[in-house]
N, CA, C and O atoms as CSV, one atom per row, in Angstrom:
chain,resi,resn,atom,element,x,y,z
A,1,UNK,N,N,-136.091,-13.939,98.648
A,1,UNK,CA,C,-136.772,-15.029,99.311
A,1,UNK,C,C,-137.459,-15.943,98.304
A,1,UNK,O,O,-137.198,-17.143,98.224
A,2,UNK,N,N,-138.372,-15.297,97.519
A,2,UNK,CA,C,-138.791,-16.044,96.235
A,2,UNK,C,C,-137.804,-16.290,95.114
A,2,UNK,O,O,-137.877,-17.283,94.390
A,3,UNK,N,N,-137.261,-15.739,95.045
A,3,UNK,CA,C,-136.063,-15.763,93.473
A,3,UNK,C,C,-137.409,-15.693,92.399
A,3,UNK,O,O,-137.735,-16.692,91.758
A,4,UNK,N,N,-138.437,-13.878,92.240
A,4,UNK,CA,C,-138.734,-13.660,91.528
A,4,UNK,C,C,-138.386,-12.700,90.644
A,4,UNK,O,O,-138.189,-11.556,91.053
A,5,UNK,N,N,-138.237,-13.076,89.076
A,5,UNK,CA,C,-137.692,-11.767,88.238
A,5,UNK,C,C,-138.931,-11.531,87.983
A,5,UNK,O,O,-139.944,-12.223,88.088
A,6,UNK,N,N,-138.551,-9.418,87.288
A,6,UNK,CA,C,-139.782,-9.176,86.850
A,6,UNK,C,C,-140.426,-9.434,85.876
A,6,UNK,O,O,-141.537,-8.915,85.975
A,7,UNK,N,N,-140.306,-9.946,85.023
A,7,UNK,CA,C,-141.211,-10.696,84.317
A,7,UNK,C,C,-142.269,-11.593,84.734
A,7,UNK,O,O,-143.410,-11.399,84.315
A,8,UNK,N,N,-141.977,-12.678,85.616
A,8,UNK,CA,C,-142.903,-13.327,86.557
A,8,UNK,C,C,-143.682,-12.120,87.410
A,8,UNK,O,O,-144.901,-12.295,87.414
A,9,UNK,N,N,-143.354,-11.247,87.942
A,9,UNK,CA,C,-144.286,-10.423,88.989
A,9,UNK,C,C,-145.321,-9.518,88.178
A,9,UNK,O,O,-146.373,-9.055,88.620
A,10,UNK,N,N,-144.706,-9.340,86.673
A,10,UNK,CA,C,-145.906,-8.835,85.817
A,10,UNK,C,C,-146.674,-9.569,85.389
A,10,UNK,O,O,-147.849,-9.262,85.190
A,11,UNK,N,N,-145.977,-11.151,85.061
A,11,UNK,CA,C,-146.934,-11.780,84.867
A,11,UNK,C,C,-148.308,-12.172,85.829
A,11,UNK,O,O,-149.515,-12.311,85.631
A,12,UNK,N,N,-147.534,-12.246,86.786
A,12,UNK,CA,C,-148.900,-12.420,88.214
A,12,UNK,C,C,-149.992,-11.184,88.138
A,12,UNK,O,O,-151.218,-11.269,88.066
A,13,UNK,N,N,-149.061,-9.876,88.182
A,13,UNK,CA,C,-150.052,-9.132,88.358
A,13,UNK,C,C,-150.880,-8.903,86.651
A,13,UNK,O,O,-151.932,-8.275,86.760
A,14,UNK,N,N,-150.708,-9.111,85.924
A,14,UNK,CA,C,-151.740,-9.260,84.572
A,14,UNK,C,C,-152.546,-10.220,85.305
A,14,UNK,O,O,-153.238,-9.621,86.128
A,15,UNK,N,N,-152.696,-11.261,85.326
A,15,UNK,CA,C,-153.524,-12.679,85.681
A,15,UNK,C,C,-153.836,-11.553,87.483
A,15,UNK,O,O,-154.824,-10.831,87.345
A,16,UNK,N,N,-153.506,-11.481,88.174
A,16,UNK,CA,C,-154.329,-11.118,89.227
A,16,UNK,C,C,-155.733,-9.932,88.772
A,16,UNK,O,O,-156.852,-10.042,89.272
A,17,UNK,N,N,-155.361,-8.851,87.753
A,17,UNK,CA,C,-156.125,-7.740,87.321
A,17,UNK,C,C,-157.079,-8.665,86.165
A,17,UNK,O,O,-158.173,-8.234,85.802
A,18,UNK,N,N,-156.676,-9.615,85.788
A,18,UNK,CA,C,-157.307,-9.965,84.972
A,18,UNK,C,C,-159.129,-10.961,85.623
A,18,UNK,O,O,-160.283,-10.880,85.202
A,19,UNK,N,N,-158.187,-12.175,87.311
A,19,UNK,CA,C,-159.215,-12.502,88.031
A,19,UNK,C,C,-159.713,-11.466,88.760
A,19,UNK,O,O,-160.943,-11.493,88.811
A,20,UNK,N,N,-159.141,-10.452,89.415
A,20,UNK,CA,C,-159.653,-10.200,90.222
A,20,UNK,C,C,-160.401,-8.470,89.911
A,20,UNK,O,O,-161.279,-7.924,90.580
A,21,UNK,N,N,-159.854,-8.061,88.973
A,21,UNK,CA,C,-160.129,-6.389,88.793
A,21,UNK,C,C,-159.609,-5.427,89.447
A,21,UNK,O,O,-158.900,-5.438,90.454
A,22,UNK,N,N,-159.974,-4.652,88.861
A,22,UNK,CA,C,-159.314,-3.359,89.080
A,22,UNK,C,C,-159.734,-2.852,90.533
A,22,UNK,O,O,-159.056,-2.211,91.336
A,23,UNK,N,N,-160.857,-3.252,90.628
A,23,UNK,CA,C,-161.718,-2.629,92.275
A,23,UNK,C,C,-160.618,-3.869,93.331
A,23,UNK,O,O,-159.857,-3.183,94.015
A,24,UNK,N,N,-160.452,-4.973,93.517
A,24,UNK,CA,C,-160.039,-5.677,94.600
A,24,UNK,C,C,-158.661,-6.212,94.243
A,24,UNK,O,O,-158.083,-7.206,94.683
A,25,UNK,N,N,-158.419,-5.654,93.679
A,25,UNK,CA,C,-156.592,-6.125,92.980
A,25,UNK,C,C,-155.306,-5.106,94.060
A,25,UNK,O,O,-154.159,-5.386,94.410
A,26,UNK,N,N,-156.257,-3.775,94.336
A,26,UNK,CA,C,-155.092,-3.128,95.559
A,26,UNK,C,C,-155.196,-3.736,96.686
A,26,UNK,O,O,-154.275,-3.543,97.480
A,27,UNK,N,N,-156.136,-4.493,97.034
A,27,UNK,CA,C,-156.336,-5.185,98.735
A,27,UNK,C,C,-156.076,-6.531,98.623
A,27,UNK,O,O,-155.711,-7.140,99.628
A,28,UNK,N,N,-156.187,-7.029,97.701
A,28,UNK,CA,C,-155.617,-8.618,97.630
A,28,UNK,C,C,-154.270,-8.534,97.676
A,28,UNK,O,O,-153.541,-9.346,98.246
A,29,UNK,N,N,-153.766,-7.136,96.826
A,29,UNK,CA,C,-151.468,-6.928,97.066
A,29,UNK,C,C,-151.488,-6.706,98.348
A,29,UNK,O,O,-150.586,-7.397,98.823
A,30,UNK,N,N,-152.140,-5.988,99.364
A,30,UNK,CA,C,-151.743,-5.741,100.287
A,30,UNK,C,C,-152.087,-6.492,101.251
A,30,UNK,O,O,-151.647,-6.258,102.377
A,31,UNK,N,N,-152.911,-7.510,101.024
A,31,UNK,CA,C,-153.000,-8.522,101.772
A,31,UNK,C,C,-152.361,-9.645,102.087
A,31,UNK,O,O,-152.321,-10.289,103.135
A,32,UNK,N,N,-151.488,-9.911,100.258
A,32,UNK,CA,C,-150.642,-11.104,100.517
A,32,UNK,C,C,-149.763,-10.289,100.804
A,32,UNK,O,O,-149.244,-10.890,101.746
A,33,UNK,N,N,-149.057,-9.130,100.675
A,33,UNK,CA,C,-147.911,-8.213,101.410
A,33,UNK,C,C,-147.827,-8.317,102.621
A,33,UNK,O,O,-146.705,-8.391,103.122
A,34,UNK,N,N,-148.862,-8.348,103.347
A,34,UNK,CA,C,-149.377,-8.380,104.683
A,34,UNK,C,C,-148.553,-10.148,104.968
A,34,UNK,O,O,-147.558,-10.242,105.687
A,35,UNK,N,N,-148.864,-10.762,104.624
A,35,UNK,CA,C,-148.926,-12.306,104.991
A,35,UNK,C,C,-147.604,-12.591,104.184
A,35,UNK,O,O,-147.474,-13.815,104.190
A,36,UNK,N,N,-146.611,-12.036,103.521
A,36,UNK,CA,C,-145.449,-12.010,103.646
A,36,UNK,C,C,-144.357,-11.843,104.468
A,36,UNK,O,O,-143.540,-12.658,104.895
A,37,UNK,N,N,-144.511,-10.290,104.666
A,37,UNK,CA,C,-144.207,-9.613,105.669
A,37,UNK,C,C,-144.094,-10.541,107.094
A,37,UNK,O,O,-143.108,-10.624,107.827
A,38,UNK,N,N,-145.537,-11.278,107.271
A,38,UNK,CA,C,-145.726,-11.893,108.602
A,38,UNK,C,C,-144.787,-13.158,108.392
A,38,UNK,O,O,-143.964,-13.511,109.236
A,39,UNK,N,N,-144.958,-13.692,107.391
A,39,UNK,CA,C,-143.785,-14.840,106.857
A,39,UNK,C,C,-142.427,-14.728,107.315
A,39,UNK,O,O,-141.828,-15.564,107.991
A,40,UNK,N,N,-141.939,-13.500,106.845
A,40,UNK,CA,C,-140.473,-13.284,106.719
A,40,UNK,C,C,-140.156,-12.713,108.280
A,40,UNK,O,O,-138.977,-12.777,108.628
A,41,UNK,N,N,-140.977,-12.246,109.090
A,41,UNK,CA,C,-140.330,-12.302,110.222
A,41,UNK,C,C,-140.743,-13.431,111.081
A,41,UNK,O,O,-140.282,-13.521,112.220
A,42,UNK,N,N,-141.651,-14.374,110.577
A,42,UNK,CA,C,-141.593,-15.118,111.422
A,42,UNK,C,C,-140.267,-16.562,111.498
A,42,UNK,O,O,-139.966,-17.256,112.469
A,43,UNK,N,N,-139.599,-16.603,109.757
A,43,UNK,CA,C,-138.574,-17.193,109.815
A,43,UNK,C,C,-137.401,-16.397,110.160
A,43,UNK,O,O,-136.297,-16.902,110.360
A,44,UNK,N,N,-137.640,-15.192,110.225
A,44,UNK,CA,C,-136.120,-14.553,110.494
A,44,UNK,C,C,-136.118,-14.678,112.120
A,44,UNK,O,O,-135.050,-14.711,112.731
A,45,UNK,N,N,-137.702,-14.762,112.955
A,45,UNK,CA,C,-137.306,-14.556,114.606
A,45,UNK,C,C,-137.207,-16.401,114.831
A,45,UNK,O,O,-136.972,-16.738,115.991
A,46,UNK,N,N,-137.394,-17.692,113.666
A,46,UNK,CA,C,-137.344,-18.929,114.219
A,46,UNK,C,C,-135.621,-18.826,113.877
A,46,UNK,O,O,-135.140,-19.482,114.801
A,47,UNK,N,N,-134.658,-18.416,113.162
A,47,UNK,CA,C,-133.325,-18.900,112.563
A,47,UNK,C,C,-132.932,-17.630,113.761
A,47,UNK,O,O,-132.088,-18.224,114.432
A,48,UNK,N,N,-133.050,-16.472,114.282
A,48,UNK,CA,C,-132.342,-16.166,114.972
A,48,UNK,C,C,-132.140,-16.769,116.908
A,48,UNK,O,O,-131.270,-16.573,117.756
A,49,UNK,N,N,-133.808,-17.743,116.891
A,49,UNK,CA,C,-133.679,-18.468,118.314
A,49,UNK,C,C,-132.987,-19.591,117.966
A,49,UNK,O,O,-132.194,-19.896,118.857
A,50,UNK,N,N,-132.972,-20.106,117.314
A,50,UNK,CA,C,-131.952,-21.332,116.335
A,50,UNK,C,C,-130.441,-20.583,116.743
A,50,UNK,O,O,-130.162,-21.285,117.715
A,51,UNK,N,N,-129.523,-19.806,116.646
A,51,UNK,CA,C,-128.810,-19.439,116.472
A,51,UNK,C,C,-128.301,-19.007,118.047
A,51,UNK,O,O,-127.147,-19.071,118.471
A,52,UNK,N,N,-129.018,-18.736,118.480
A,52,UNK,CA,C,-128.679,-18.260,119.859
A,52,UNK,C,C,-128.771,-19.599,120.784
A,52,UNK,O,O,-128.161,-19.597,121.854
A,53,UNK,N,N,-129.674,-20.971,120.311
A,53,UNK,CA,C,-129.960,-22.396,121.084
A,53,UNK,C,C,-128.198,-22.738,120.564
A,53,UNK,O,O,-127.533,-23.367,121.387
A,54,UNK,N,N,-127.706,-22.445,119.627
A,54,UNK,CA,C,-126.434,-23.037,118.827
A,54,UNK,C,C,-125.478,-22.930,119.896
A,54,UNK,O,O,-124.885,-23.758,120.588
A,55,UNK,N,N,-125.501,-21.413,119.821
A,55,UNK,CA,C,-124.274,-20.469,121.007
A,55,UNK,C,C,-124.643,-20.792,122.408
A,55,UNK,O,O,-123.716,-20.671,123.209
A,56,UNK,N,N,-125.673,-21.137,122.838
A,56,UNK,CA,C,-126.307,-21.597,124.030
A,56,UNK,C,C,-125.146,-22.838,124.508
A,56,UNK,O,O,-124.257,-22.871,125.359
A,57,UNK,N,N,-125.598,-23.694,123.610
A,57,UNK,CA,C,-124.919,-24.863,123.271
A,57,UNK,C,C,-123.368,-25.516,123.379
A,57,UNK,O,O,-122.788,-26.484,123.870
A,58,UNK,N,N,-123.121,-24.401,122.637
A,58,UNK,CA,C,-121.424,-24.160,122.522
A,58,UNK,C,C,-120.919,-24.077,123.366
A,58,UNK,O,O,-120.005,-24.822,123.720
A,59,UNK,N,N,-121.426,-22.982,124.060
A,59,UNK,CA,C,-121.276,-22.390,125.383
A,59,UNK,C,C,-121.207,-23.547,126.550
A,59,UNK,O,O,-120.302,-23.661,127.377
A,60,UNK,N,N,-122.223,-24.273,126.440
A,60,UNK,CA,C,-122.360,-25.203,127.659
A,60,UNK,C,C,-121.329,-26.258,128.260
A,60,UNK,O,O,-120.879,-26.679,129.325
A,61,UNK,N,N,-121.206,-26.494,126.079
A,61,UNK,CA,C,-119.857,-27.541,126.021
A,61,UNK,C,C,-118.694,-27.077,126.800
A,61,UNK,O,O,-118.334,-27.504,127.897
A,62,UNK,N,N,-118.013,-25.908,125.908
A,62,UNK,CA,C,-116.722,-25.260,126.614
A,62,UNK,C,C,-116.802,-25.156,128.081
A,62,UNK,O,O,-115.772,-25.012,128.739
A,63,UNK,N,N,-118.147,-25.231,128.719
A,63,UNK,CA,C,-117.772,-24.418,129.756
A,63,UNK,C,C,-117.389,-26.337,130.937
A,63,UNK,O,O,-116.770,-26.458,131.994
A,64,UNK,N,N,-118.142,-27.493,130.024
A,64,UNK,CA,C,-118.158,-28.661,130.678
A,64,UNK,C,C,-116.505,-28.720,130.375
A,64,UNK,O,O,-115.727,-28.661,131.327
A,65,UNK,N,N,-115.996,-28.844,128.952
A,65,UNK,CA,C,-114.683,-28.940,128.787
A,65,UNK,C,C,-113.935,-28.207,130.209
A,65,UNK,O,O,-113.660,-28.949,131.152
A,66,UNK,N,N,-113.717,-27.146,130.269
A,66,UNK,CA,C,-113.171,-26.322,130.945
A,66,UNK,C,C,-113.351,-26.965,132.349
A,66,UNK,O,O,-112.440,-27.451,133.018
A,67,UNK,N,N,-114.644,-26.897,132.690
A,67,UNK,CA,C,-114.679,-27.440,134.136
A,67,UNK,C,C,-113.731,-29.135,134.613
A,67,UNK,O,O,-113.246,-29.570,135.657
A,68,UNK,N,N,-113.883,-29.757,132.887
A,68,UNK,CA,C,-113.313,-31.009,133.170
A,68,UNK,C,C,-111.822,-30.907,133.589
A,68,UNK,O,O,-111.450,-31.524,134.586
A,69,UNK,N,N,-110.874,-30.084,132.803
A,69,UNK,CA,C,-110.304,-29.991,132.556
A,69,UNK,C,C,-109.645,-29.087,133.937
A,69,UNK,O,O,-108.459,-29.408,134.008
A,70,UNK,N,N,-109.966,-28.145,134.977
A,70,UNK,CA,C,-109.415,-28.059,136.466
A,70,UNK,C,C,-110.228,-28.824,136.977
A,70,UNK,O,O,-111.144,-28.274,137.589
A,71,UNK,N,N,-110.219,-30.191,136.935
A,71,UNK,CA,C,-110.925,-30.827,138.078
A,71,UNK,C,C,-111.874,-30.958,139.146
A,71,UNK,O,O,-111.734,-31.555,140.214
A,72,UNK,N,N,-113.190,-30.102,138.561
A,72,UNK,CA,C,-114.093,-29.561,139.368
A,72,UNK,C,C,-115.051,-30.765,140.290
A,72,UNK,O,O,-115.648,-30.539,141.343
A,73,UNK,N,N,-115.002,-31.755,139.727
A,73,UNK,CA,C,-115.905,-32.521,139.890
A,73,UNK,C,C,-115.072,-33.392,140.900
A,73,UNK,O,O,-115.665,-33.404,141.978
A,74,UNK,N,N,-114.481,-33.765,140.921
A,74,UNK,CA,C,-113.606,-34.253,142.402
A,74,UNK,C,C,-113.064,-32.922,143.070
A,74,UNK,O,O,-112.584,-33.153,144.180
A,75,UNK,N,N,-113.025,-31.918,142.784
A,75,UNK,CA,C,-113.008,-31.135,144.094
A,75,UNK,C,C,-114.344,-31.202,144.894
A,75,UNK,O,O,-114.496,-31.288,146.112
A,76,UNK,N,N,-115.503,-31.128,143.651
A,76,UNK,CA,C,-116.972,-31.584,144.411
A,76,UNK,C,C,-116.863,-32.678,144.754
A,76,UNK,O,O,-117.955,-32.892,145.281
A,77,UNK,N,N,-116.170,-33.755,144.849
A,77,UNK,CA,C,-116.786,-34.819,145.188
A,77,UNK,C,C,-115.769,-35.178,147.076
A,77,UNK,O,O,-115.887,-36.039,147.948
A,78,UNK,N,N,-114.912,-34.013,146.892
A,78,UNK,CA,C,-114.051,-34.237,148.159
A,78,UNK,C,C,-115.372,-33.107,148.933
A,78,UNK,O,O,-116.150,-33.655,149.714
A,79,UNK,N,N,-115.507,-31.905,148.721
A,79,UNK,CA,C,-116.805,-31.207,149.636
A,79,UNK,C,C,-117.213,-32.026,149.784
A,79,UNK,O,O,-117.020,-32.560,150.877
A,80,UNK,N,N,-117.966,-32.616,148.898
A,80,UNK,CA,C,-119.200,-33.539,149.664
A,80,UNK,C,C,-118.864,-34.574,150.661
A,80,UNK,O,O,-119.677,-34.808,151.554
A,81,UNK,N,N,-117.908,-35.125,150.607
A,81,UNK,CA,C,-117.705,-36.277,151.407
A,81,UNK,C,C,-117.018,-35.747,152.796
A,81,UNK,O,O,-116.887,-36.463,153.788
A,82,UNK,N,N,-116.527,-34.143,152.696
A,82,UNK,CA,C,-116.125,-33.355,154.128
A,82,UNK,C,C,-117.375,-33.037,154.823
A,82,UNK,O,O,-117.512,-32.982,156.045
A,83,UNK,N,N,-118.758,-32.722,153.453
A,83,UNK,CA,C,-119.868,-32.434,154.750
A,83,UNK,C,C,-120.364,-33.362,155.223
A,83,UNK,O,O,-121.020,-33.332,156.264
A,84,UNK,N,N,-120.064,-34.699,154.306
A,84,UNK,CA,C,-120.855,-35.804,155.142
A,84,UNK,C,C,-120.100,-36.268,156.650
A,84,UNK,O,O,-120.802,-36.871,157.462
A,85,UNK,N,N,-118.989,-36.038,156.911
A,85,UNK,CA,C,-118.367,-36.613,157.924
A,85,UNK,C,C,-117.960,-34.944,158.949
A,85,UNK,O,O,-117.124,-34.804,159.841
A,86,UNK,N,N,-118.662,-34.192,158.520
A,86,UNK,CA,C,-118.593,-33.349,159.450
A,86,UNK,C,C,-120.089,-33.546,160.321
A,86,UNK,O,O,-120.147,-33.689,161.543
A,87,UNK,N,N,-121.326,-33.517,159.342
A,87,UNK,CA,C,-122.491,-33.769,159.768
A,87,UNK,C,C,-122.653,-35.356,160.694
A,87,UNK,O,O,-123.662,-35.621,161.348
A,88,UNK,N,N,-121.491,-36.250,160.579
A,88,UNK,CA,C,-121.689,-37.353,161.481
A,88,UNK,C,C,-121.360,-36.695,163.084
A,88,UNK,O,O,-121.797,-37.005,164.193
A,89,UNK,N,N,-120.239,-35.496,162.561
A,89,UNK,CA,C,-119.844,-35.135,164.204
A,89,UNK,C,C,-120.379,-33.826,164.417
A,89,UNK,O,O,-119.653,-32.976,164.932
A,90,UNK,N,N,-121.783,-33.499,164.023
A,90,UNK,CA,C,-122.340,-32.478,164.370
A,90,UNK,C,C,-123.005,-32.382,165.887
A,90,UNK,O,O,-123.548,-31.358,166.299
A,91,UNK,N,N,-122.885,-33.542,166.615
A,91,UNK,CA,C,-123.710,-33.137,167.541
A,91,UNK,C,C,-122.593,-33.026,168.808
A,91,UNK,O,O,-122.750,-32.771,170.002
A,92,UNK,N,N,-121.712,-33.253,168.213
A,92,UNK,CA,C,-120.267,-33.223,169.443
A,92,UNK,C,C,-119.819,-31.428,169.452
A,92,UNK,O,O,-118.961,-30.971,170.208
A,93,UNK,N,N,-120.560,-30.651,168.509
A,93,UNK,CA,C,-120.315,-29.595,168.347
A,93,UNK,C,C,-121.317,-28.665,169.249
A,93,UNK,O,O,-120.930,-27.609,169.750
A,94,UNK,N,N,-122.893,-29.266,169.428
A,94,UNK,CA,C,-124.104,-28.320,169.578
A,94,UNK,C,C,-123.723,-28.349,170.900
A,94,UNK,O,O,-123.080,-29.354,171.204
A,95,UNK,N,N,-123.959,-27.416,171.926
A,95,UNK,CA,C,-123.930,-27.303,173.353
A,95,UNK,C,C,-125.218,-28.337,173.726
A,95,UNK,O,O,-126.114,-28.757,172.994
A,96,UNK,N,N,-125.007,-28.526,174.846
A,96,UNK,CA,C,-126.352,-29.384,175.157
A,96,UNK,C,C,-126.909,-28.849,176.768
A,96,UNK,O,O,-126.228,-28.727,177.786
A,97,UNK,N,N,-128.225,-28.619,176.595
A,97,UNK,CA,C,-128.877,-28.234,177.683
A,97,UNK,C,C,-128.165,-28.269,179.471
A,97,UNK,O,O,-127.836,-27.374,180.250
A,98,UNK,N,N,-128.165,-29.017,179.510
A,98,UNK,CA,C,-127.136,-29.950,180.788
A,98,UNK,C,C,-125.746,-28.991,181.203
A,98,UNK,O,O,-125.406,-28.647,182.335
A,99,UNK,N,N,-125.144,-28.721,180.034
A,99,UNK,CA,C,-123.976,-28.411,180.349
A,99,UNK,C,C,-124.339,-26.979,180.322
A,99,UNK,O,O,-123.793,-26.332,181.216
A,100,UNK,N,N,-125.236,-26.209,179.414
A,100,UNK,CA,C,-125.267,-24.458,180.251
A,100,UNK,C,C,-126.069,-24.314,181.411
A,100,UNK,O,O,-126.188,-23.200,181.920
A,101,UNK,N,N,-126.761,-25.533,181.996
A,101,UNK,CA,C,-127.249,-25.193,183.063
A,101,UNK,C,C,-126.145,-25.082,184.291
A,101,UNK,O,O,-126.219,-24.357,185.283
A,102,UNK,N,N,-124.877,-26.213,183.855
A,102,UNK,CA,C,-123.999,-26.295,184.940
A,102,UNK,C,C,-123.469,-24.997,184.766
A,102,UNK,O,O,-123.542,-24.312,185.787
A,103,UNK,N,N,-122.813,-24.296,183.506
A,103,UNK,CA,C,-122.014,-23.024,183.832
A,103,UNK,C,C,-122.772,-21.762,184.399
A,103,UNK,O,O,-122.098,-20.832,184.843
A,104,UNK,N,N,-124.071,-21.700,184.401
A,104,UNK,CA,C,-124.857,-21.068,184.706
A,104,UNK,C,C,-124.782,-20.485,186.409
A,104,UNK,O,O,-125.661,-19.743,186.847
């Protein structure tokens, strides 16, 4: 993640023992360890929702391709225009008061 050799990480830690001493030099490593740690999973859980928004994505396309491609959208557009002209003759369908009183 850093591209550190050891030479640089001895060098840090000389200069860290050197500011900080021998008493607070184990809790300052394990502190920026700490806040590494929290680093590296917090870019590994942002590039793996990245990755899954990608395939999300992909996904959505193919699936518009595909739909374009059997004609989904004028088969929807013939439904719709069967419920609209069924719903004009919906009331030629409902029984109406009048007439179960006569079979009655």
């Amino acid at each position: 993640m850093f591209d550190i050799g050891f030479t640089e990480l001895l060098l840090v830690a000389l200069v860290g023992l050197l500011v900080l001493g021998p008493e607070r030099l184990p809790g300052a490593v394990r502190t920026v360890g700490l806040w590494v740690g929290r680093i590296r999973r917090m870019v590994s859980s942002f590039s793996e929702e990245l990755d899954r928004q990608i395939k999300a994505d992909e996904l959505r396309k193919k699936l518009k391709e595909e739909g374009d491609t059997l004609g989904l959208e004028k088969i929807q557009s013939t439904v719709d225009e069967a419920l609209q002209e069924a719903k004009q003759y919906e009331h030629l369908t409902e029984p109406s008061t009048t007439t179960k009183r006569e079979h009655d």
